[in-house]
N, C-alpha and C positions, 0 to 999 in steps of 0.2 A: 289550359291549366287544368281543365276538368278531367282531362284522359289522362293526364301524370298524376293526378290523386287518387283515383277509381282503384287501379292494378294497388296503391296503397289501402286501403281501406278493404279490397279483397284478401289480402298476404295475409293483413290483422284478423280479420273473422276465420281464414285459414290454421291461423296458429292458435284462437281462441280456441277453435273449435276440436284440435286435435289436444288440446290441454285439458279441456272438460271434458274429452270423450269419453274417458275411461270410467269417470266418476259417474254419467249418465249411464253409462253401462253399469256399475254395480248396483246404481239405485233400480236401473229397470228390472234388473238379476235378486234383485232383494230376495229371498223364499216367503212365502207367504206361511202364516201360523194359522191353525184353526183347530180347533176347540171344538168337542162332545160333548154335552149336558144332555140329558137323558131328562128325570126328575125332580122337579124344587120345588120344595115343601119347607115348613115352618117348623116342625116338629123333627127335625133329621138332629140322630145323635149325636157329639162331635167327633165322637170314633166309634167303630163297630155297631154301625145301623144296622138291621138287617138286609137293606138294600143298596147294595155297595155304591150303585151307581146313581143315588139321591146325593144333591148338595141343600143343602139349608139357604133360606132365600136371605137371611145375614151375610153368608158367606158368598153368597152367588153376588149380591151388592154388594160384598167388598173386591170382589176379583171384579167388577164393571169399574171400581173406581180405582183400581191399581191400572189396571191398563189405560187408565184417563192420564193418571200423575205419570206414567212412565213412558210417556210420548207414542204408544199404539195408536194407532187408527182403524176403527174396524171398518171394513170394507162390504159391501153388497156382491150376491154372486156376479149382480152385472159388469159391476166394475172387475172382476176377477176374468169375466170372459172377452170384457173390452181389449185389455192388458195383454191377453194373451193371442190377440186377433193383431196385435202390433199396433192399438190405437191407445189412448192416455194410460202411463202408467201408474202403479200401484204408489200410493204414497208409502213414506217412510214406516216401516213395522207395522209393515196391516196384516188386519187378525181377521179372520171370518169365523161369528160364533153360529155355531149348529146343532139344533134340538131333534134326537132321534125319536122315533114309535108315535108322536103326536099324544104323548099325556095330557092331561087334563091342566094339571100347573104350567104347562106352557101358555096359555091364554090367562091363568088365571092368577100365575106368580111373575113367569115372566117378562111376558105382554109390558106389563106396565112399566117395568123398570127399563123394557128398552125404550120403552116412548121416552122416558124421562130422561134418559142417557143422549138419545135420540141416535140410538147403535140398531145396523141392519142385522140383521140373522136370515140362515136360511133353516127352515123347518123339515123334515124330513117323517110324513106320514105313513103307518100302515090302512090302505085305505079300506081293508077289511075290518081293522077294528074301527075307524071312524063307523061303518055302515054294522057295526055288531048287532046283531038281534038283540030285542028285550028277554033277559033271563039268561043267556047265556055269557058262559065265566071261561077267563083264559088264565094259566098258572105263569104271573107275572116273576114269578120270583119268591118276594116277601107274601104277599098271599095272592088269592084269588082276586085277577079284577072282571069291573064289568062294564058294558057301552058310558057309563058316569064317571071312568075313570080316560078316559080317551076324551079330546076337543071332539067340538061337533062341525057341523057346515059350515054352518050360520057364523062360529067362530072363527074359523080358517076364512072366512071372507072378509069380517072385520080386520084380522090382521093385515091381510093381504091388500085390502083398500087403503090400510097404512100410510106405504109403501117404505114399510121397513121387513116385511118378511114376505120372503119367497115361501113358497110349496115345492118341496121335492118327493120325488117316491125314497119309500122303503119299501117296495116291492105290495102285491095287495095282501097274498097267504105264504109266501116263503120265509118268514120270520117266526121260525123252526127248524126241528130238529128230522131226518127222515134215514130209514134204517139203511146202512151202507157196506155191512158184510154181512156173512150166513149167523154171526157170534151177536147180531141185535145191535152195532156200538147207532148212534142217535151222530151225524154231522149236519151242518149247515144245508138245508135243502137248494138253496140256488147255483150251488157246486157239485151236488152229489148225485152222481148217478142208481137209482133206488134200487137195491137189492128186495127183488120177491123170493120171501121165504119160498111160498106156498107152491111158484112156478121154478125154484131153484136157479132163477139167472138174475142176473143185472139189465138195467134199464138201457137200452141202446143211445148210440147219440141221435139219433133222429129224434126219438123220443122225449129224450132228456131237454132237445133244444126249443122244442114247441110248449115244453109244459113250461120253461122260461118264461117265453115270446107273449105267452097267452095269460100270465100271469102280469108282465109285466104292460102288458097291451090293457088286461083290464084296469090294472091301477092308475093309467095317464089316461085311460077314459072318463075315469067315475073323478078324477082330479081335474079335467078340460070340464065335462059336465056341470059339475058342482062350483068350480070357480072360473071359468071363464077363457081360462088360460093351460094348454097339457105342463106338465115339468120337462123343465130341461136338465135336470139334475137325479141320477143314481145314487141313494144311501145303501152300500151292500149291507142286509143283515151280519152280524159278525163278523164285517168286514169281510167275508167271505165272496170272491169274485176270478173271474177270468178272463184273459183276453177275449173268448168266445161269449161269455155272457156278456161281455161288457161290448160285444159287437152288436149283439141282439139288441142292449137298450138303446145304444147308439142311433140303432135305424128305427126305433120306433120314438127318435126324436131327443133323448137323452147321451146328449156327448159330454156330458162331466159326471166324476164318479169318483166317491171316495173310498178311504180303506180309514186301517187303526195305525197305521206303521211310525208312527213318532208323530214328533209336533210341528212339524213344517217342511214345508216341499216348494219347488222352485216353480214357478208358474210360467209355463211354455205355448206351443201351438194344440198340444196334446196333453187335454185336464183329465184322461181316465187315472185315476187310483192316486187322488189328492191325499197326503196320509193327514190324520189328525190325532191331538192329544187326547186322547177319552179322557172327562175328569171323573175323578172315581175318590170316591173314601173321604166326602165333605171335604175339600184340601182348605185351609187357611191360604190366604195371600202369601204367607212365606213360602209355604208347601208346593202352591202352584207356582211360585215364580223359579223354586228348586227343578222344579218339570221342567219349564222351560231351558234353561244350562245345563241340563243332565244331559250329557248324551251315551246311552245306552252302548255304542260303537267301543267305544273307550275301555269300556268293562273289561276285565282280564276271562277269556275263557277256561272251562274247567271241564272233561271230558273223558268221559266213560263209551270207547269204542267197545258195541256190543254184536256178539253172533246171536243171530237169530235162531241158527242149527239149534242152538243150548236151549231154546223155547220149544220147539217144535218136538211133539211125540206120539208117534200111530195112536198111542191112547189118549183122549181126547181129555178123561179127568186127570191125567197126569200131565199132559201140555196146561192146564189148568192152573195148578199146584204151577207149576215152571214160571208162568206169568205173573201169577203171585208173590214169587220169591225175589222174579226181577224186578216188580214195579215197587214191594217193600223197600229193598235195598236200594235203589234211584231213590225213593224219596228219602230218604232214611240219610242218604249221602248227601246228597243236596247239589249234584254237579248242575252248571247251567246249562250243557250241550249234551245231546246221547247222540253217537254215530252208528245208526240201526241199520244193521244186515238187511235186504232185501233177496238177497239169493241165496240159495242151498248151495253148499259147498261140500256136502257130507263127508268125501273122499280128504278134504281138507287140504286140494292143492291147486287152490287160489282162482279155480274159474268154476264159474257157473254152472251146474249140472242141468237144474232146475231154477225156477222163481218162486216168492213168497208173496206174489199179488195176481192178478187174472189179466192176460196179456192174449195179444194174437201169434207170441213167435215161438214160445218156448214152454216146455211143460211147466204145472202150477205144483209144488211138491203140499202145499196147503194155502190158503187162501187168509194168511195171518200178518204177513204187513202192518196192513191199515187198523188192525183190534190193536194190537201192541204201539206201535205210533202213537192212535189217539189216546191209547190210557196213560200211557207214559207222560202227553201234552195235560192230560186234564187230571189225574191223581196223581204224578210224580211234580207236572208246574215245571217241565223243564222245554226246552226248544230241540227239536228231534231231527237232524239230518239223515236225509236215505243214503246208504253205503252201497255203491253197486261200480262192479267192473265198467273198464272203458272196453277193452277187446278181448278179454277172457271170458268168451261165450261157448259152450258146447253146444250145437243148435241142432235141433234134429236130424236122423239123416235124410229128408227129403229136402234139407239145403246143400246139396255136394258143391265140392270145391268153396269154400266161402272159409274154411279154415288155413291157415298157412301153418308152414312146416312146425312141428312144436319146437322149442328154443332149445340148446343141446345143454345149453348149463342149468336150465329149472323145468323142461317139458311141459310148461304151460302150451295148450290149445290154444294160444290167441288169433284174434280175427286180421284179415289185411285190410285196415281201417282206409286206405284211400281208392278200393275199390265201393262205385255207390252204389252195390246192390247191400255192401257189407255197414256200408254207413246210414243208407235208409232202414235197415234193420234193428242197428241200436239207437237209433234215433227213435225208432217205433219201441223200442220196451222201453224207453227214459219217458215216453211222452203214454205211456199205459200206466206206469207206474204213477206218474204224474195225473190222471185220469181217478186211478182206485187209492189213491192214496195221501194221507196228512203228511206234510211235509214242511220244512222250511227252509232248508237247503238241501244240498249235496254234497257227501263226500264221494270223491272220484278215486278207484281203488288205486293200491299200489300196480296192478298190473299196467300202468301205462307208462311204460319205458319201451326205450329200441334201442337193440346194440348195435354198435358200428357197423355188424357183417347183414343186417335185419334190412331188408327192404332199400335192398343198392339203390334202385334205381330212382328212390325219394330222397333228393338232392343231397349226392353222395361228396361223401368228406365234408358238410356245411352241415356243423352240428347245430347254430341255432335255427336254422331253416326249418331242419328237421324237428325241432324242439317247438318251434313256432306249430308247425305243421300238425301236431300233436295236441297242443293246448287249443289251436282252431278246432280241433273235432270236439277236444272238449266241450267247450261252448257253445259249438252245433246241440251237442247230446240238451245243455242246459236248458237252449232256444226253443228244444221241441219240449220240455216238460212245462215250462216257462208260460207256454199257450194254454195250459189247465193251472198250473201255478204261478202266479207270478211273484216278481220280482225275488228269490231263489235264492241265499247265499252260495257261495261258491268253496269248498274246501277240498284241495287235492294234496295226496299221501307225495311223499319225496323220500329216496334215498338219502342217507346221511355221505353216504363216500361223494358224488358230486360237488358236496360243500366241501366236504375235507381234502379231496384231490382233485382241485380242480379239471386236472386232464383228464378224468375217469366221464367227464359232463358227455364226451362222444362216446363211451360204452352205453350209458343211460338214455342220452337225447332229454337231459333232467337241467335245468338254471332255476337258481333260487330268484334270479334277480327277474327271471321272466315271468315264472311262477305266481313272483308277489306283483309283478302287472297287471296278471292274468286274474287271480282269484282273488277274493276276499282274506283269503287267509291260507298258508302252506302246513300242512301236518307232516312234522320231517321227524321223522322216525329215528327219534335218539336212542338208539336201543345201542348201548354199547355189547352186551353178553352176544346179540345178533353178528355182530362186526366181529366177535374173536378177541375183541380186547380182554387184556389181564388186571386194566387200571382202570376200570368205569368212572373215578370223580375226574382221573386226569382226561381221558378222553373226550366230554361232557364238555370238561374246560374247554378246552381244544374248538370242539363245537358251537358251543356261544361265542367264541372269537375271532370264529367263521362265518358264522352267520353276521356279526355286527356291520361285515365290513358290505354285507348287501341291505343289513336291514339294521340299519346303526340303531333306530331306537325299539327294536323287537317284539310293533308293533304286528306285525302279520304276520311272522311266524308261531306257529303252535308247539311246543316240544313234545314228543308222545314217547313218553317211555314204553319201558317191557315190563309186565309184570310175571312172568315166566323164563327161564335159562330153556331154551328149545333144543339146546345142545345135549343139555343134562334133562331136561323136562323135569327139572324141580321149581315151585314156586319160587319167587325172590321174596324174601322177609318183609314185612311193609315196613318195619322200620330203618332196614335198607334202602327200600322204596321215597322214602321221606325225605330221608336223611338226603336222598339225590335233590329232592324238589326241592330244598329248602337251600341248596348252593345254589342250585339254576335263580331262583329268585332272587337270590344278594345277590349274581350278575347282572339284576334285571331284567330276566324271563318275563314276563306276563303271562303267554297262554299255556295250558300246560293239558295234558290229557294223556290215558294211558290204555292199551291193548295187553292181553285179554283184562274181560275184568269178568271173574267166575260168581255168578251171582248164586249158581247150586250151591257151591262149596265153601262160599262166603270167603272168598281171597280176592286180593288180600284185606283180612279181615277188617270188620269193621271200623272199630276205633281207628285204625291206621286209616282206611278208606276218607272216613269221615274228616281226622288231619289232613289227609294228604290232594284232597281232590275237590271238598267241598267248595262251593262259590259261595257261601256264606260265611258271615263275619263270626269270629269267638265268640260264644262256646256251639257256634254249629247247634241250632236251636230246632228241637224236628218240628215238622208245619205238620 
């Protein structure tokens, strides 16, 4: 009787077991939340402190008891490395709170309140400033602090004998700024390879990886030393970091590492670049729990594609002035994306002469990239993609043959991208460029298309192969920037005729529908005056009706208008301009962005600019 109930009572735990599987797999897949705190202090204003990044220890008590009432559980790093080794998983909506720089009100504000919560945090030191000299002052921000404004030993030992608080680095001296073009701009030192004025070169990577290694070597010394125990855990300054750095701490023991990139990330076998919410501007419980459901993806983009040529001028006070007029007007507009030229085009037909950052392949027409980028990110407050060809390269001539026939309908010089002497080439300026420069994503230029008669022998008459084929190198190009940059958005230019004829998809080697696989987001060039058309709103129509049917709810798609007739080379009116964005949006447009945008000659003009483009809500408020 016992062998005819066994096979029963297996069937049952079989079928149990395939009915709760999926639900044990989303709880194990939960993302994990965590949380910045910097500051807390008792005196923080409720808005407009001078130090943005202080919360009020009122405030900091009421976000410990909203996350009590709203079923969080904060979780220890241990339990987050357990989870991700495939051993006990995370319980439901676990938070990990983490204090950066090691201030002072961390032992002395928020110490207490996690005892009493009885919540784990992990702390994240500068072990330079714990060890600061007496009398010497570091420029905090709000004012000058000094070794009394930093925890001490003594204290990071009583936390830690707790055992509610880890110790992780924040590196010992790289939380700072260190000069990274010939123009002084000040970036993240744990990323930047140091421009010497006084020697006129850049710091090599040999160089650059040992001042890492040996910084980061001394911080888990003087932190093993002093408590007992090295860190297992990476806090990047400014969230500033790279596959290569983050290799370095890896071997000197540190395999988890954070960034700032939202407020939760999935917890895997692979914990580099945790993102977390930084809490910033004293948030009330309502404010931070808005953080939480906000997701930033969602946003509608808004996008001023810019030449860099229009920056760039032998007279160095007059490239000056040029920078000026541009970073005014970016702020002044308020868009949330700028798609920034990287390469000289000077000739102005569409491939590369030259570069605008310091590379091993191709001459440097000036060395302005990286100055315009960062000002853009830090006076204009907007998110800045590098604009650079896929195969529209002119490359010296000490690379013969590495060019293929120029195309008979546009004479572009494009490269034979599935030859790998032609693919390790621009793999190397995407990943130099990525080396010398601030970025967030990439836009991928219009030159990557292939006509039907282009490259027989890349699986001929099989337009998505070939289409495939193409958006794989893309991604190559992304993988090698990705190693100095990571995680990268992706946005690549499209033809409008592929969507509109569909059979035209084999002259291009262009699909929308692969595209929006592929990238984060498509920038498809509505340029009706480009196309010949006589009826730009009915065209337009046409084209969001095309699009819907790959991208029903239009969120990937970008619409990039023309603000230029090329035919006529007369400006378009911006209130022509508008008048377009403003139908695209009652179809339900979202992203929208526009090519050129004349930042000399102030076209198209302000007011309309400022209508037609800003990401900011009525009445467009300047910052």
């Amino acid at each position: 009787m016992m062998k005819s109930v066994r096979p029963t009572w297996l069937l049952l735990a079989l079928c149990a077991l395939a009915l709760f599987a999926p639900m044990l797999a989303a709880r194990a897949a939960e993302p994990l939340l965590v949380l910045s705190y910097h500051d807390i202090r008792d005196d923080v204003a409720k808005k407009g402190d001078a130090d943005a990044y202080a919360v009020s220890t009122q405030n900091f008590a009421a976000h410990l008891d909203w996350l009590a009432g709203h079923g969080y559980h904060p979780v220890s790093l241990s339990q987050v490395v357990e989870a991700s080794r495939g051993g006990k998983p995370l319980p439901a909506k676990p938070v990990l709170l983490t204090f950066d720089d090691g201030l002072r009100s961390l032992y002395t504000h928020a110490f207490p309140l996690l005892r009493a919560y009885n919540y784990p945090a992990l702390a994240a030191v500068i072990t330079g400033w714990v060890d600061m000299p007496a009398g010497q002052e570091i420029d905090y921000g709000p004012r000058m602090f000094t070794r009394d404004d930093f925890v001490t030993w003594d204290q990071l030992r009583e936390m830690q004998a707790s055992g509610l608080v880890e110790i992780a680095s924040h590196t010992n001296a790289l939380h700072k700024g260190v000069q990274s073009n010939p123009q002084g701009n000040q970036t993240p030192a744990a990323i930047t390879r140091i421009y010497d004025p006084a020697a006129g070169r850049y710091e090599t990577e040999a160089a650059y990886r040992e001042r890492v290694r040996s910084d980061l070597a001394t911080s888990s010394d003087l932190i093993r030393r002093h408590l007992g125990q090295a860190p297992r855990a990476i806090v990047w300054p400014y969230a500033a970091y790279s596959s290569v750095s983050n290799d370095i701490a890896e071997s000197l023991g540190m395999p988890v590492s954070f960034d700032l990139e939202g407020p939760s990330t999935p917890v895997t076998a692979d914990l580099h670049g945790l993102a977390r919410l930084l809490v910033m501007d004293n948030p009330t419980v309502t404010e931070l729990a808005y953080e939480f459901r906000h997701d930033p993806e969602a946003e509608g983009i808004r996008a001023l594609q810019i030449d860099l040529d229009a920056v760039y001028d032998p007279d160095p006070q007059q490239q000056a002035r040029n920078l000026d007029l541009l970073i005014e007007r970016v702020n002044r507009i308020g868009p949330s994306h700028v798609f920034l030229q990287a390469f000289a085009d000077p000739d102005g037909d569409g491939a590369a002469d030259a570069l605008y950052f310091p590379n091993r392949f191709m001459p440097v027409r000036a060395d302005l990239y990286n100055r315009v980028a960062w000002q853009l990110y830090t006076r204009a407050h907007v998110k800045v993609f590098a604009w650079l060809p896929v195969m529209a390269y002119k490359l010296p001539q000490q690379a013969p043959g590495m060019a293929i026939a120029s195309r008979e309908a546009d004479g572009i010089p494009r490269l034979d991208f599935t030859r790998p002497d032609v693919r390790r080439t621009i793999a190397g300026i995407y990943e130099d460029l990525a080396v010398a420069s601030y970025m967030e994503g990439l836009l991928f230029h219009d030159d990557a298309y292939l006509r039907d008669t282009e490259l027989a022998t890349l699986a001929p008459g099989n337009t998505e192969a070939r289409t495939q084929a193409l958006i794989d190198f893309t991604l190559e190009l992304r993988n090698a920037a990705e190693r100095w940059r990571p995680k990268l958005k992706t946005v690549r230019n499209m033809y409008a005729r592929p969507v509109l004829e569909p059979q035209s998809q084999a002259w291009f080697a262009q699909r929308l529908d692969l595209f929006n696989r592929a990238y984060d987001h498509t920038a498809l060039m509505a340029m009706p005056w480009m196309e010949g058309s006589r009826r730009p709103e009915k065209w337009l129509d046409e084209l969001v009706a095309a699009v819907r049917k790959q991208d029903p709810q239009l969120s990937q798609t970008l619409f990039e208008l023309q603000t230029v007739d090329w035919n006529t080379r007369k400006p378009i009116p911006g209130p022509r301009i508008n008048a377009l964005i403003r139908r695209l949006q009652a179809q339900g447009v979202r992203h929208l962005g526009w090519y050129p945008d004349d930042f000399i000659a102030d076209l198209p003009r302000m007011p309309d600019a400022r209508a037609g483009i800003s990401a900011r809500g009525f009445p467009y408020e300047e910052r």
